[in-house]
PyMOL Python script that loads the backbone (N, CA, C, O; Angstrom):
from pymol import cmd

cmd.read_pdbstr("""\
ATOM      1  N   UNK A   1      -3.282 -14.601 -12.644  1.00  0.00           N
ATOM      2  CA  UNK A   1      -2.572 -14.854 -11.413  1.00  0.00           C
ATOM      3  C   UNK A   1      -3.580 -14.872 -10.264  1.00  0.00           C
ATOM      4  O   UNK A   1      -4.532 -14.148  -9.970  1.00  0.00           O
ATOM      5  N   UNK A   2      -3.187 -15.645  -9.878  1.00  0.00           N
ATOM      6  CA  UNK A   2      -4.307 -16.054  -8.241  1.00  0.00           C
ATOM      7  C   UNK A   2      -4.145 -14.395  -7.193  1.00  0.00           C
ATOM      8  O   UNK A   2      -3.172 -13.743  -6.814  1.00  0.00           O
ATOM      9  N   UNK A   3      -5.513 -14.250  -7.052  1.00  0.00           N
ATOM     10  CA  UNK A   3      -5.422 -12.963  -5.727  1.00  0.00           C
ATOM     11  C   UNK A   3      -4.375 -13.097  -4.629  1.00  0.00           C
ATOM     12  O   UNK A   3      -3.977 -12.035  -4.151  1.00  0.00           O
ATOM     13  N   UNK A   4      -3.765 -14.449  -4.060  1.00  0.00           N
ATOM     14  CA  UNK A   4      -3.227 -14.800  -3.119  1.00  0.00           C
ATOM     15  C   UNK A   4      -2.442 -14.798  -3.452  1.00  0.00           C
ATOM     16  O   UNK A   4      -1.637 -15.173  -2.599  1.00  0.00           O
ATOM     17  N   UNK A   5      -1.745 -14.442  -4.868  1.00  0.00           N
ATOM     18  CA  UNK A   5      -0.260 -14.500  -4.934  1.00  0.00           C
ATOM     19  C   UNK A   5       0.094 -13.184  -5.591  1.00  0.00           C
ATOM     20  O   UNK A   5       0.989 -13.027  -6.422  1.00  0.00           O
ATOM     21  N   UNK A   6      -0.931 -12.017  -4.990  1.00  0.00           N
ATOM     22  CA  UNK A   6      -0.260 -10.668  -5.639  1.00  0.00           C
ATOM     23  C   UNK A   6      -0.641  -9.494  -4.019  1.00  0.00           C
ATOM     24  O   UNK A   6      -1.594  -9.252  -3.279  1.00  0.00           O
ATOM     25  N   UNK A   7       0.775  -9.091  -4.178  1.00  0.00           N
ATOM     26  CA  UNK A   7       1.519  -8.242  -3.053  1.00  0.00           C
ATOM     27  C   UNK A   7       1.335  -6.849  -3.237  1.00  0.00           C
ATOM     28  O   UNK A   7       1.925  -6.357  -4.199  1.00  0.00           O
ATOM     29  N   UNK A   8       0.868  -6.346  -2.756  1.00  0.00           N
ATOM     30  CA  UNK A   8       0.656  -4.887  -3.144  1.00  0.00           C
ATOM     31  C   UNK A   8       1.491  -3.925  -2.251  1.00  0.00           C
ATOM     32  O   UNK A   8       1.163  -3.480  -1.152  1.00  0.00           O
ATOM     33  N   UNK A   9       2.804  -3.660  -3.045  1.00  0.00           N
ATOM     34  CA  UNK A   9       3.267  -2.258  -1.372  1.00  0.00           C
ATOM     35  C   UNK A   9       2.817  -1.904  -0.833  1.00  0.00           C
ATOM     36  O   UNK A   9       2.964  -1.989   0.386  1.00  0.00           O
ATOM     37  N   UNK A  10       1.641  -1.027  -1.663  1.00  0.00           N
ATOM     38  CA  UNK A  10       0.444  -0.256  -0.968  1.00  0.00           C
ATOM     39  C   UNK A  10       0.184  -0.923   0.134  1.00  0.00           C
ATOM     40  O   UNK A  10       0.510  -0.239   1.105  1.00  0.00           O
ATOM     41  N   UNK A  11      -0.321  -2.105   0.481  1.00  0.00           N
ATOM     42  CA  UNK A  11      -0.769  -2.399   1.353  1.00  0.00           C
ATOM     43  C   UNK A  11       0.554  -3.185   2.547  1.00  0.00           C
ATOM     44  O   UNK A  11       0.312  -3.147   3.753  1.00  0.00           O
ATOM     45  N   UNK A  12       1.508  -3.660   2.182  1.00  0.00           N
ATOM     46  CA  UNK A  12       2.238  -4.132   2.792  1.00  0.00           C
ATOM     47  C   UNK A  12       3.433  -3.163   3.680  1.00  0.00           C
ATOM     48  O   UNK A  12       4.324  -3.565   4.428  1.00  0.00           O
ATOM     49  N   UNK A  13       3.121  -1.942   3.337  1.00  0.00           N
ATOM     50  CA  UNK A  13       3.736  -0.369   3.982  1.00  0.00           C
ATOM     51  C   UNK A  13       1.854   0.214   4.300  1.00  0.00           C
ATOM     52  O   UNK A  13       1.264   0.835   3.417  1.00  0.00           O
ATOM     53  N   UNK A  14       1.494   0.036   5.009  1.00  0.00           N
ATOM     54  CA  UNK A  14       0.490   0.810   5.687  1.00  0.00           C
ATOM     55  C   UNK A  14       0.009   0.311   6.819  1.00  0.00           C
ATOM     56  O   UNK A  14      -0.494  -0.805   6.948  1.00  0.00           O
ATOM     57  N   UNK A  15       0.227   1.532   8.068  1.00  0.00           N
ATOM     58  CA  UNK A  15      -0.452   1.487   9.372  1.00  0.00           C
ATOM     59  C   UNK A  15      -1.644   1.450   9.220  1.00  0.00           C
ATOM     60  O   UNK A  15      -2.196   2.283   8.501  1.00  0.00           O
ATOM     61  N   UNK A  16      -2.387   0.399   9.910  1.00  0.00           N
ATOM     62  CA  UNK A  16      -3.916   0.307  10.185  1.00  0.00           C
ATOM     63  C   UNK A  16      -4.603   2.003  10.204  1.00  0.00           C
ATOM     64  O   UNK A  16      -4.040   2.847  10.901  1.00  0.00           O
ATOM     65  N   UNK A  17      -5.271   2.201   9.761  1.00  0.00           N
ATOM     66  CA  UNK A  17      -6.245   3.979  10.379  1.00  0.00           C
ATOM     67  C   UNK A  17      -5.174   4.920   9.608  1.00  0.00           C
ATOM     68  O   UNK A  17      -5.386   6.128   9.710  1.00  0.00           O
ATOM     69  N   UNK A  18      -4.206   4.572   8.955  1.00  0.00           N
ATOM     70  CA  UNK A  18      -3.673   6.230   8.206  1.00  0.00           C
ATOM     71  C   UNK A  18      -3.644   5.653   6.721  1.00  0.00           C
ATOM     72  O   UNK A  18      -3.959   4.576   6.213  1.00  0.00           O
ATOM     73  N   UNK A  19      -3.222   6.630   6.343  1.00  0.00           N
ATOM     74  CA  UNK A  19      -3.237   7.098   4.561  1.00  0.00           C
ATOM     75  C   UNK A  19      -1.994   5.550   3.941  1.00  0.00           C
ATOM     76  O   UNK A  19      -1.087   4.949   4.518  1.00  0.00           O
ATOM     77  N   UNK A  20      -2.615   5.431   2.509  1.00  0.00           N
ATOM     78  CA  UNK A  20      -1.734   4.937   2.276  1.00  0.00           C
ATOM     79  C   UNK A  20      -0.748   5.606   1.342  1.00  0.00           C
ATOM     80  O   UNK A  20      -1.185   6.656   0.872  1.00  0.00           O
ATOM     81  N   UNK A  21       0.709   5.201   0.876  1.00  0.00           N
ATOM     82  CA  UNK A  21       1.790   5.536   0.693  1.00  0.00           C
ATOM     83  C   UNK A  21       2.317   5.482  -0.463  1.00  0.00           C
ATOM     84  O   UNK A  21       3.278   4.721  -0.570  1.00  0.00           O
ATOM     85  N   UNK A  22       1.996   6.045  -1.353  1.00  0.00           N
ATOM     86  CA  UNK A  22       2.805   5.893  -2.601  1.00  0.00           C
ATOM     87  C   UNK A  22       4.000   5.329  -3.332  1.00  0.00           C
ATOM     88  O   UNK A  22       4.970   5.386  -2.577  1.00  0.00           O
ATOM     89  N   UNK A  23       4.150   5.080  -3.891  1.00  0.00           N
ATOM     90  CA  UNK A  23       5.284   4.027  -4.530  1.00  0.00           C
ATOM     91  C   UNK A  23       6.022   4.951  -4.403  1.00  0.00           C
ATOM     92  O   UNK A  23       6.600   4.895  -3.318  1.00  0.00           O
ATOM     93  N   UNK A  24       6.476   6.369  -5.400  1.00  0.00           N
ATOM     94  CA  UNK A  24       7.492   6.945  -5.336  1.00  0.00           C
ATOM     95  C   UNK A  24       7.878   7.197  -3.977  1.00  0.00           C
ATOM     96  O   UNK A  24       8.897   6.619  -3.601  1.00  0.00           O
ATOM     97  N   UNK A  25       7.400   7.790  -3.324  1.00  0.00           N
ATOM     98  CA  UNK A  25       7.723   8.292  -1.871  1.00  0.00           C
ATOM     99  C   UNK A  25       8.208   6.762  -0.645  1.00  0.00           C
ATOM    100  O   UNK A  25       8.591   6.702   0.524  1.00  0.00           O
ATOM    101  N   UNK A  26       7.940   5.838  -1.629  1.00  0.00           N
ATOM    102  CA  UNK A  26       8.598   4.730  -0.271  1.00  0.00           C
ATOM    103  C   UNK A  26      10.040   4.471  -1.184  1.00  0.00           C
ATOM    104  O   UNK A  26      10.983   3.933  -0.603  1.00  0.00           O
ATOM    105  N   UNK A  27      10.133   4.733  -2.135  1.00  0.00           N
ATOM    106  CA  UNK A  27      11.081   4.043  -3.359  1.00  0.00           C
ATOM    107  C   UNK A  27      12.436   5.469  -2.555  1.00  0.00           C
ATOM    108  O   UNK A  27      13.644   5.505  -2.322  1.00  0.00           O
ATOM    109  N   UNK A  28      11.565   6.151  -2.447  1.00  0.00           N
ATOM    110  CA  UNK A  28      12.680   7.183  -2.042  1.00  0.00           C
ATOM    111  C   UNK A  28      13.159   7.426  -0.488  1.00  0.00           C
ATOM    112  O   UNK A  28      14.184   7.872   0.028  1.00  0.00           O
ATOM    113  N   UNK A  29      12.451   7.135  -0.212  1.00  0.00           N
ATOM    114  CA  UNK A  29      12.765   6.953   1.866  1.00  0.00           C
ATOM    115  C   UNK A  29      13.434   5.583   1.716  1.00  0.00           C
ATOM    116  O   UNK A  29      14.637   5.488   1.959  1.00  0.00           O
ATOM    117  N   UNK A  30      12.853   4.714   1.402  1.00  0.00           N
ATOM    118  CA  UNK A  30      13.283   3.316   1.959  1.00  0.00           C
ATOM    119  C   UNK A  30      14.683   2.719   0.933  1.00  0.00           C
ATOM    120  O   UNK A  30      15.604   2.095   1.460  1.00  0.00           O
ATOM    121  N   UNK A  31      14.654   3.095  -0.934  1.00  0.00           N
ATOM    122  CA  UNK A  31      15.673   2.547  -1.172  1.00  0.00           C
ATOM    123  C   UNK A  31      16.414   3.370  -1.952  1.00  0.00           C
ATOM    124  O   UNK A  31      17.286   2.999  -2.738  1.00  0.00           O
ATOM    125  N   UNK A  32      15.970   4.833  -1.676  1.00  0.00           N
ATOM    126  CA  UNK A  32      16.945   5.867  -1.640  1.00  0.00           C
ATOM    127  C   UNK A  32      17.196   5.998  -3.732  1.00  0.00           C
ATOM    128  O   UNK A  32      18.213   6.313  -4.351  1.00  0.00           O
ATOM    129  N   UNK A  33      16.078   5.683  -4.161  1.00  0.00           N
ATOM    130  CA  UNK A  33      15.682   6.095  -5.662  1.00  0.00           C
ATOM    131  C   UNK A  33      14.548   6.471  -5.741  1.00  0.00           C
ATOM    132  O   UNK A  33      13.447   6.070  -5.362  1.00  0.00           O
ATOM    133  N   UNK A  34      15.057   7.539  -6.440  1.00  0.00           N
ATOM    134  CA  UNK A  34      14.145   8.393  -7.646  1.00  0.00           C
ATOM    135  C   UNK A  34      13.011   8.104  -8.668  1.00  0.00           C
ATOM    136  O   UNK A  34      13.151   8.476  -9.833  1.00  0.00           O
ATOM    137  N   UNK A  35      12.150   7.602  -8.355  1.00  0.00           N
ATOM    138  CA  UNK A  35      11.486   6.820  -9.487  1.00  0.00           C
ATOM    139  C   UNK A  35      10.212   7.588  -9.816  1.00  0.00           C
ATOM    140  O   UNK A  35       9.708   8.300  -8.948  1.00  0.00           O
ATOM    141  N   UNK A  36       9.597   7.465 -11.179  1.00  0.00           N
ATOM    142  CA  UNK A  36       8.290   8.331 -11.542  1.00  0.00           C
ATOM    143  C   UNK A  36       8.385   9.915 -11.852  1.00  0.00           C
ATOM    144  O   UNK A  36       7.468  10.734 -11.907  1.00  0.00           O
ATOM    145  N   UNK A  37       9.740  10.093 -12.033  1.00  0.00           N
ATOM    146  CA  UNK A  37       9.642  11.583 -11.598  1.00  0.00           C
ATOM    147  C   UNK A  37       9.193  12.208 -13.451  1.00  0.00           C
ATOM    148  O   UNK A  37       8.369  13.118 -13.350  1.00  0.00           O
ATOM    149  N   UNK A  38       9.485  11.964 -14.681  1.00  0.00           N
ATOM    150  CA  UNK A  38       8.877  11.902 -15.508  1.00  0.00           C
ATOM    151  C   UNK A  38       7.847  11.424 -16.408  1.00  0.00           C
ATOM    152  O   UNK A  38       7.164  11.979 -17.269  1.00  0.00           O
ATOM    153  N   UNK A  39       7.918  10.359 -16.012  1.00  0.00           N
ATOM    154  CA  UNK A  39       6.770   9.482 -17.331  1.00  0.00           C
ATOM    155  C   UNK A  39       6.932   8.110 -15.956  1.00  0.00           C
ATOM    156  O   UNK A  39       7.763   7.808 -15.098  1.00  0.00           O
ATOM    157  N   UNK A  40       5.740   7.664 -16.377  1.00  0.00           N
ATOM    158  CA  UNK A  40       5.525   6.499 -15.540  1.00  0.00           C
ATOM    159  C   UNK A  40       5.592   5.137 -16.385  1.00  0.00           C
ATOM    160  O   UNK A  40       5.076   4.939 -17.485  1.00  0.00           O
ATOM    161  N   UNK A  41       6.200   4.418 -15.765  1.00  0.00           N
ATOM    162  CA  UNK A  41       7.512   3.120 -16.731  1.00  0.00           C
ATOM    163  C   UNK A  41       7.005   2.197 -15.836  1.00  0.00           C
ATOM    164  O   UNK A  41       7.485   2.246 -14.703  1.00  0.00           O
ATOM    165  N   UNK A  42       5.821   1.043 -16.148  1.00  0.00           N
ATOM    166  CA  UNK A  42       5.521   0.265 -15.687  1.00  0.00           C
ATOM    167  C   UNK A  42       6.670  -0.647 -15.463  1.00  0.00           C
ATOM    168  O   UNK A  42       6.777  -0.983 -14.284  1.00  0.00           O
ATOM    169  N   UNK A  43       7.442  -1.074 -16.162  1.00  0.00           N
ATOM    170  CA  UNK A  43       8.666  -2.282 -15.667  1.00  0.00           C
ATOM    171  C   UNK A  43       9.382  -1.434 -14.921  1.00  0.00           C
ATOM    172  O   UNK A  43      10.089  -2.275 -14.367  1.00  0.00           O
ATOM    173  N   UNK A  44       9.760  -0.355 -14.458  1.00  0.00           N
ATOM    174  CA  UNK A  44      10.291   0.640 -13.299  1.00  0.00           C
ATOM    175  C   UNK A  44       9.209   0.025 -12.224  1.00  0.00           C
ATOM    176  O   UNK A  44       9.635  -0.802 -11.418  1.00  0.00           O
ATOM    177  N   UNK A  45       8.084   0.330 -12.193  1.00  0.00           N
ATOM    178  CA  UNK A  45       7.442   0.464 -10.925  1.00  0.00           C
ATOM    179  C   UNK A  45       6.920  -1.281 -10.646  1.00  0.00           C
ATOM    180  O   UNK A  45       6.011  -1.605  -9.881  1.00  0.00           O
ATOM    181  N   UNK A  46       7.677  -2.144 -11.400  1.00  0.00           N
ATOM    182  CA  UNK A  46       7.456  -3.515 -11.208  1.00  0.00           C
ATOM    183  C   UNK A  46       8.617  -3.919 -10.302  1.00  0.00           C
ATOM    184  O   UNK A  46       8.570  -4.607  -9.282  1.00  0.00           O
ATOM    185  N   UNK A  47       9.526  -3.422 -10.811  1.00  0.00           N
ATOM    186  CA  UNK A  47      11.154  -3.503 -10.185  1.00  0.00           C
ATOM    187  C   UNK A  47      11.068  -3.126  -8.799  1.00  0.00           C
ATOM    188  O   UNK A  47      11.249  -3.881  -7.844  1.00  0.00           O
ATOM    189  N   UNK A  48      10.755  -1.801  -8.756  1.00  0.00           N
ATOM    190  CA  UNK A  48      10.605  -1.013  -7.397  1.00  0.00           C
ATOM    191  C   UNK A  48      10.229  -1.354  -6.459  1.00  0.00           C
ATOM    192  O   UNK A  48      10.658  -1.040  -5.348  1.00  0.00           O
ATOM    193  N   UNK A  49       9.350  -2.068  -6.709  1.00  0.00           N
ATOM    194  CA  UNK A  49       7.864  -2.739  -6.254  1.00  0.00           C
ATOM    195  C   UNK A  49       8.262  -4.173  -5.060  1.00  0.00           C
ATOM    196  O   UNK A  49       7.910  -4.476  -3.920  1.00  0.00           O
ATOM    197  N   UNK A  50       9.314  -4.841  -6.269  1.00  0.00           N
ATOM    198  CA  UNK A  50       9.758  -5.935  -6.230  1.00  0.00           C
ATOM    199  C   UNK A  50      10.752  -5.796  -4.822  1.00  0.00           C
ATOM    200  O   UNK A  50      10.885  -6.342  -3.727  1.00  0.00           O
ATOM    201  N   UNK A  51      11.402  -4.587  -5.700  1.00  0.00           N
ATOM    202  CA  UNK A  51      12.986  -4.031  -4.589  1.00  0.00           C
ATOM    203  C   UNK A  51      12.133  -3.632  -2.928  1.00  0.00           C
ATOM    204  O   UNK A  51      12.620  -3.996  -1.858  1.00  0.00           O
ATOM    205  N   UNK A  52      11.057  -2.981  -3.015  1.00  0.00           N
ATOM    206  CA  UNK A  52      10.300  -2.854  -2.043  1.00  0.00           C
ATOM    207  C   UNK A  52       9.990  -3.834  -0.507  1.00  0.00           C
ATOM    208  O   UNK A  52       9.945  -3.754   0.720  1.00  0.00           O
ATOM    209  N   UNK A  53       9.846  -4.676  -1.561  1.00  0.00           N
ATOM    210  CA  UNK A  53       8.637  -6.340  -0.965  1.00  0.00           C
ATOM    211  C   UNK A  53      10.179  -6.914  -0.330  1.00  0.00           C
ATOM    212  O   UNK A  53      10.136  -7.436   0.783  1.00  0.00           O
ATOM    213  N   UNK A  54      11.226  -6.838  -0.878  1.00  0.00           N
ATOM    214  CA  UNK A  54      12.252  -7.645  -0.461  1.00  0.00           C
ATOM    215  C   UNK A  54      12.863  -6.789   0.839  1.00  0.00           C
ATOM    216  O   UNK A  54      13.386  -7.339   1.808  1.00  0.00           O
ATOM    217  N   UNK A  55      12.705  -5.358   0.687  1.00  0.00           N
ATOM    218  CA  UNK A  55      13.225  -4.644   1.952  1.00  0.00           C
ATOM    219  C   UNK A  55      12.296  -4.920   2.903  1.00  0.00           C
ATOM    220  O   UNK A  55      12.739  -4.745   4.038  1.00  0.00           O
ATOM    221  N   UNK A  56      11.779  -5.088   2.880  1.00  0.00           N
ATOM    222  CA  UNK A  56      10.162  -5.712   3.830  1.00  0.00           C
ATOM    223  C   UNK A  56      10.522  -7.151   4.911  1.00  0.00           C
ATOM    224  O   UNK A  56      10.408  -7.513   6.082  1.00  0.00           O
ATOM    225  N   UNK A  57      11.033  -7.630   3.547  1.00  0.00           N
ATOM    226  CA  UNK A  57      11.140  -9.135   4.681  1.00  0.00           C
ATOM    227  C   UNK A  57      12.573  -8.582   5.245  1.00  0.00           C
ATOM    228  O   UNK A  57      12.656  -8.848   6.444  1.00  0.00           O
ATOM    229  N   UNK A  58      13.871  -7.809   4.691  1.00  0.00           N
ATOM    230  CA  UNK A  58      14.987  -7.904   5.385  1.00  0.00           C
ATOM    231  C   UNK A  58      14.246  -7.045   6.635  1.00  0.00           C
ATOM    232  O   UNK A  58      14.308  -7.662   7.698  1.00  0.00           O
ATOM    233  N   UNK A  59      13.699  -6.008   6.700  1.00  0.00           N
ATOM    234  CA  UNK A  59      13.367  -5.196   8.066  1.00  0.00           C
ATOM    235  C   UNK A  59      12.489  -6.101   9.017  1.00  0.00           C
ATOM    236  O   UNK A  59      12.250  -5.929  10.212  1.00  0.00           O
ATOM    237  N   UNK A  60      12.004  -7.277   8.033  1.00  0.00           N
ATOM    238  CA  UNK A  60      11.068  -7.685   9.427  1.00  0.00           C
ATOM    239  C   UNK A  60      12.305  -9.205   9.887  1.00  0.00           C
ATOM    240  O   UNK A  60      12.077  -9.852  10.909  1.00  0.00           O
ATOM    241  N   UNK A  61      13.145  -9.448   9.257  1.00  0.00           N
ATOM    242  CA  UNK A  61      14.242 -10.570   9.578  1.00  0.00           C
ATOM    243  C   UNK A  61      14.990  -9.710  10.832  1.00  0.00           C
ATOM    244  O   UNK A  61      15.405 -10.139  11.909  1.00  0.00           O
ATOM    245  N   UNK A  62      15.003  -8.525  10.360  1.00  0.00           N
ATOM    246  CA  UNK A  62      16.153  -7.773  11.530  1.00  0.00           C
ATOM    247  C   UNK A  62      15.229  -7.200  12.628  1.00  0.00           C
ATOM    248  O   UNK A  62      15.805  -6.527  13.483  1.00  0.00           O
ATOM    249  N   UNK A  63      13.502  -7.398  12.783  1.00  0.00           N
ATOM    250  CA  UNK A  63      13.109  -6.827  13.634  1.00  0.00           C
ATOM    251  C   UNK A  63      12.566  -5.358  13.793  1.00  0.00           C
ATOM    252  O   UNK A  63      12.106  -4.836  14.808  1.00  0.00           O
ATOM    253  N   UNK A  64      12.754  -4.748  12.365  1.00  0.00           N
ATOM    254  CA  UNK A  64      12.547  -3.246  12.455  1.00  0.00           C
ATOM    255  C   UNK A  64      11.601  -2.926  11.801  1.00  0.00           C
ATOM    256  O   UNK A  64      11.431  -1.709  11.877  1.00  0.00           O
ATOM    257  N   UNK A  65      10.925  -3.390  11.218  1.00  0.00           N
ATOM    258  CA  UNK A  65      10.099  -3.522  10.257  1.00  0.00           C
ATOM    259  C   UNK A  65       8.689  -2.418  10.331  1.00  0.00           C
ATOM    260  O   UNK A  65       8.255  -1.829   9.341  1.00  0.00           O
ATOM    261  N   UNK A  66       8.045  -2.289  11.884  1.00  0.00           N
ATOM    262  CA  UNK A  66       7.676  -1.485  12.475  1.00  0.00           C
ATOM    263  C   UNK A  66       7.851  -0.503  12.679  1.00  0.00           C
ATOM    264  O   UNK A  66       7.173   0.388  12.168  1.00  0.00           O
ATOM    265  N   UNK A  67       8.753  -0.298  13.442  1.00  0.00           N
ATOM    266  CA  UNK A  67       9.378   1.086  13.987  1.00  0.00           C
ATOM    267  C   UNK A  67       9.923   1.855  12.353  1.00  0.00           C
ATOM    268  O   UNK A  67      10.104   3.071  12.288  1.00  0.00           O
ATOM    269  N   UNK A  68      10.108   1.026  11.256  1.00  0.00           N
ATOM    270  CA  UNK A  68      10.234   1.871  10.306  1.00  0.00           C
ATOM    271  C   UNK A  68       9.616   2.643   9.606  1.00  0.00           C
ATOM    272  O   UNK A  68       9.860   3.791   9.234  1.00  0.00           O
ATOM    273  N   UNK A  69       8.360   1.611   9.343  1.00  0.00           N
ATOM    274  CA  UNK A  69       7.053   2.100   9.015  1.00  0.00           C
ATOM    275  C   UNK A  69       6.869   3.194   9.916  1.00  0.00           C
ATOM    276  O   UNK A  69       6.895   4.257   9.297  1.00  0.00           O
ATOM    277  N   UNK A  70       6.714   3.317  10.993  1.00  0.00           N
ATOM    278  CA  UNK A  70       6.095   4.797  11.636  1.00  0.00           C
ATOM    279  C   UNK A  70       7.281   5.996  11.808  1.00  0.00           C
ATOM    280  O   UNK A  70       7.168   7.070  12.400  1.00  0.00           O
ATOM    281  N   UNK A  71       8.346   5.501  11.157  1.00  0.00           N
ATOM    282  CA  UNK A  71       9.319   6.371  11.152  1.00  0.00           C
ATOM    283  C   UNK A  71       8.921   7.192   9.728  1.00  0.00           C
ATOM    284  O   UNK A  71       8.380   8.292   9.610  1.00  0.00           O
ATOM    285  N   UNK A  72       9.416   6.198   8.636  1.00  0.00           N
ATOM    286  CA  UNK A  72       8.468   6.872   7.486  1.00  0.00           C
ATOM    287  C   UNK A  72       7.179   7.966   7.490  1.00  0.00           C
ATOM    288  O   UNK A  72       7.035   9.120   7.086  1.00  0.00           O
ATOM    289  N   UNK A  73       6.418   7.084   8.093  1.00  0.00           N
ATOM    290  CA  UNK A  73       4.825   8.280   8.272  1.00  0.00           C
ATOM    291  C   UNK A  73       5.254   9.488   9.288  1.00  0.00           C
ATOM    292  O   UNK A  73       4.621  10.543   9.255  1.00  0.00           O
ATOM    293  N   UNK A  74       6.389   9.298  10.230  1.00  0.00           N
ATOM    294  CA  UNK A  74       6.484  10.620  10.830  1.00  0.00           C
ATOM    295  C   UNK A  74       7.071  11.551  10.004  1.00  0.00           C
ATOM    296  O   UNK A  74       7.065  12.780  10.079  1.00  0.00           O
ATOM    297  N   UNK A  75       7.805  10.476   8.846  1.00  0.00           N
ATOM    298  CA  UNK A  75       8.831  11.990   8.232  1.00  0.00           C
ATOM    299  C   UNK A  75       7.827  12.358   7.473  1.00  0.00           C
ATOM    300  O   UNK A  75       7.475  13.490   7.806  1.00  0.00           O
ATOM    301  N   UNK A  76       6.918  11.751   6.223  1.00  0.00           N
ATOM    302  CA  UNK A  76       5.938  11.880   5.699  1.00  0.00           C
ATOM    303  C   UNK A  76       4.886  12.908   6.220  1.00  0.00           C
ATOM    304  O   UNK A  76       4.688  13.937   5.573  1.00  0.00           O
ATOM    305  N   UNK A  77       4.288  12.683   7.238  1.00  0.00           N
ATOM    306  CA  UNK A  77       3.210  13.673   7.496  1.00  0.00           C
ATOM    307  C   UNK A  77       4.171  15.260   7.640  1.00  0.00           C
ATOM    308  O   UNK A  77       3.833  16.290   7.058  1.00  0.00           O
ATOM    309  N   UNK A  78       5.091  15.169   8.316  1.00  0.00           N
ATOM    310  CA  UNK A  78       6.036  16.275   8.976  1.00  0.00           C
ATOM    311  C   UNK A  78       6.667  17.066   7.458  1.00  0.00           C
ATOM    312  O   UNK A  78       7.094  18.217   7.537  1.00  0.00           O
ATOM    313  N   UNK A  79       6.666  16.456   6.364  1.00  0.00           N
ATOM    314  CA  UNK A  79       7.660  17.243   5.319  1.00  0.00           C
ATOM    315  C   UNK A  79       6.487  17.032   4.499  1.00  0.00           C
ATOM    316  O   UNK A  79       6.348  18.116   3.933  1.00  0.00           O
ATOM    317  N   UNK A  80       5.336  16.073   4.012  1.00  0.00           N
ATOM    318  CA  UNK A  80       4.067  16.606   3.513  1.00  0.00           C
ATOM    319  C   UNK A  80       4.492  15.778   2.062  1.00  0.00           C
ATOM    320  O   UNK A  80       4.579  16.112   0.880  1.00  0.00           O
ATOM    321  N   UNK A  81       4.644  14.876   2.612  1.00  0.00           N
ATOM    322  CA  UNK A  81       4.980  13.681   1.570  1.00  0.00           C
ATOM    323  C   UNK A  81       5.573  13.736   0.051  1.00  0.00           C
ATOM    324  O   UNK A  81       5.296  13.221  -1.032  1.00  0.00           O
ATOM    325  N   UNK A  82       6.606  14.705   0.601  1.00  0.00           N
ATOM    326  CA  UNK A  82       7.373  15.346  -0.671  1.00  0.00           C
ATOM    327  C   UNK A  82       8.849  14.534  -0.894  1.00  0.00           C
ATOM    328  O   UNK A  82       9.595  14.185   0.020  1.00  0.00           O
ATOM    329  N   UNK A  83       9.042  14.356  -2.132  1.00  0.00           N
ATOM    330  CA  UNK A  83      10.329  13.323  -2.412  1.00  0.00           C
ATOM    331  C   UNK A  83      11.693  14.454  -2.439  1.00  0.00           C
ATOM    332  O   UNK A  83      11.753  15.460  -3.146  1.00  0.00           O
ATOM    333  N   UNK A  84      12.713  13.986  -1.489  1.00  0.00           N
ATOM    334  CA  UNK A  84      13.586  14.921  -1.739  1.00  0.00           C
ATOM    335  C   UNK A  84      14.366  15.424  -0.461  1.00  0.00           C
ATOM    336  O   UNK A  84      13.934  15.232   0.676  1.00  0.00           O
ATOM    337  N   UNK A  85      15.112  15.839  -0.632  1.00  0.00           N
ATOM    338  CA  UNK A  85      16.150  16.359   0.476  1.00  0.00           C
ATOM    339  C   UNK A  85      16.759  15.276   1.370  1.00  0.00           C
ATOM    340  O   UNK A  85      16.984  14.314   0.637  1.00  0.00           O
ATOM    341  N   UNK A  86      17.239  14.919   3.016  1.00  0.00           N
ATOM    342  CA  UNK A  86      17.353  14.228   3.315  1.00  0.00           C
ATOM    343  C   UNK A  86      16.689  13.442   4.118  1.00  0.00           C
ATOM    344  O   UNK A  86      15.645  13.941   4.537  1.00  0.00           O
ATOM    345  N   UNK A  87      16.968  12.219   4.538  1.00  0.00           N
ATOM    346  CA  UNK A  87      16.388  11.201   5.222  1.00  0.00           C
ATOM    347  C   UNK A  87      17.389  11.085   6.354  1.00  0.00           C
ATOM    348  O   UNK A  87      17.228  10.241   7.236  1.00  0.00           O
TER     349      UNK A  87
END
""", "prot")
cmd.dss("prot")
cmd.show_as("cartoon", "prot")
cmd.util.cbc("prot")
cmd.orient("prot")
């Protein structure tokens, strides 16, 4: 597959100058599943991935796309990038 046609969450959820963001921990802020928590299931984290990239374009269609991202990293740094409780 061509470099130009592979999307990396990782990079498509990260503020310029901070940390980047783990799959589980966006899978769980952003689409409110549980994923990785036993054994790591590559067609899980393809899906996720997928489900990810598509919440991406709806937040940047509606304009929020931003302000979410640094909403995320505030809850993130503040609870210590732990999956769980509420959002």
């Amino acid at each position: 597959m061509p470099p130009e046609q592979v999307i990396d969450t990782v990079e498509i959820y990260r503020l310029k100058g901070h940390r980047k963001i783990g799959l589980r921990f966006l899978a769980w802020y952003l689409l409110n599943k549980d994923v990785q928590r036993d054994t790591h299931d590559s067609v899980e984290d393809a899906r996720t991935s997928l489900e990810l990239y598509k919440r991406s374009l709806e937040l940047k269609r509606k304009g929020i796309f931003e302000r979410t991202l640094e909403d995320v990293y505030e809850y993130g740094g503040i609870h210590g990038w732990e999956v769980g409780g509420q959002v």
